[in-house]
VOGU-3710 file (C-alpha; in Angstrom, 3 decimals, decimal comma):
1> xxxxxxxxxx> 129,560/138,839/85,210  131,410/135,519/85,861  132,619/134,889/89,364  136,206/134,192/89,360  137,282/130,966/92,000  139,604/131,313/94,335  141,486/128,469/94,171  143,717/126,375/91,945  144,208/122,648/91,042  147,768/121,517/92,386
11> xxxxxxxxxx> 147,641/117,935/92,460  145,171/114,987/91,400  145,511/111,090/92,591  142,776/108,830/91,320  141,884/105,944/94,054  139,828/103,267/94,388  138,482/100,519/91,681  139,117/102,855/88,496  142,897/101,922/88,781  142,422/97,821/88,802
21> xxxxxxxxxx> 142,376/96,277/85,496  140,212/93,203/86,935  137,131/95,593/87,731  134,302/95,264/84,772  132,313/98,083/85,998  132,673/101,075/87,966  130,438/102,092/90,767  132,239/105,443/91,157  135,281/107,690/90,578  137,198/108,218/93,209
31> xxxxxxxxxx> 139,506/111,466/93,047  141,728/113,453/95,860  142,273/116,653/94,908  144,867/119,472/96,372  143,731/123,112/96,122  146,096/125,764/96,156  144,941/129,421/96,522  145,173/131,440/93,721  145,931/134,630/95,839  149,340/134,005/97,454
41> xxxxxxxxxx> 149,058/136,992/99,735  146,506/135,421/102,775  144,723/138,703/104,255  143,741/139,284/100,193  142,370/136,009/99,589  140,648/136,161/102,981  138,761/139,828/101,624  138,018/138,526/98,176  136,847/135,108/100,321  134,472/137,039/102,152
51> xxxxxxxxxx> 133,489/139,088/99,705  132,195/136,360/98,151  130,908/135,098/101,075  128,415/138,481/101,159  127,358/138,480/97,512  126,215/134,457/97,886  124,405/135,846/101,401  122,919/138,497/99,587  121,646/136,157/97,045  119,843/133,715/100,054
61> xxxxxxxxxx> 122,881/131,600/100,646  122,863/130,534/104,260  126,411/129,336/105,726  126,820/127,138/109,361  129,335/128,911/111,051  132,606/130,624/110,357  135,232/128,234/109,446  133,128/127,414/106,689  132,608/131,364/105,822  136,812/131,522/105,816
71> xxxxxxxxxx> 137,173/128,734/103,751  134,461/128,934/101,282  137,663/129,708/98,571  138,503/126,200/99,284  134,578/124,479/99,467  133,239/126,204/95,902  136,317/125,100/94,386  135,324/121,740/94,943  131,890/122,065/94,318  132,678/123,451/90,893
81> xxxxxxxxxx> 134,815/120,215/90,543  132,065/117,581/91,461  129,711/119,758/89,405  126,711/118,049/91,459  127,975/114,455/90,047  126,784/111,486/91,857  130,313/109,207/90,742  132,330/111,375/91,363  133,807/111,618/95,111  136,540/113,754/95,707
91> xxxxxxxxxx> 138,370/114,621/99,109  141,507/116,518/100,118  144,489/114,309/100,376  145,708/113,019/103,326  149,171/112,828/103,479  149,481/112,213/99,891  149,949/108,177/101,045  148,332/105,731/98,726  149,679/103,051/96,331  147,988/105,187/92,986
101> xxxxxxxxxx> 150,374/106,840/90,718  150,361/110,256/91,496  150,226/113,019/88,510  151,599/116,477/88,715  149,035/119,029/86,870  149,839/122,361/85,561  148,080/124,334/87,700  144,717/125,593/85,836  142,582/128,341/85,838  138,981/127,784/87,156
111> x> 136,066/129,382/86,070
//
């Protein structure tokens, strides 16, 4: 069975050297990403959250403390994004404030 992620893709901004013309090669892709959960009721997503939470404990996954527990809807999503790649780098936004063009995404369905 397929586990289902918890969160949603809301916004991408691309930063860094992949947006200037003048650059030859690229070292890395820079990417901020906004998540969205994909359960809009909170005490839901916070039982499926730790529900997952259990089955990857079960399994031998070890987690530091308990923000990272609550949040883990928010962490695998991005994992499952990078997918273990060393060029890509990608980081919540902060304040949305950069000079890159910013692009609106449908929000999609991870899996």
């Amino acid at each position: 069975m397929r586990h289902r992620v918890l969160a949603k893709v809301t916004k991408v901004v691309v930063l860094g050297s992949y947006l200037r013309a003048d650059v030859d090669r690229l070292s890395d892709l820079d990417i901020a990403v906004e998540l969205q959960p994909k359960e809009a009721n909170w005490d839901r997503l916070r039982e499926l959250t730790l529900k997952r939470v259990e089955q990857l404990q079960m399994a031998g996954r070890g987690f530091r403390n308990w923000l990272e527990m609550e949040y883990w809807w928010h962490r695998e999503a991005f994992g499952f994004l990078k997918n273990r790649s060393r060029t890509v780098s990608l980081r919540a936004p902060s304040g949305w404030r950069c000079r890159a063009n910013v692009e609106r995404v449908r929000p999609s369905r991870l899996r």
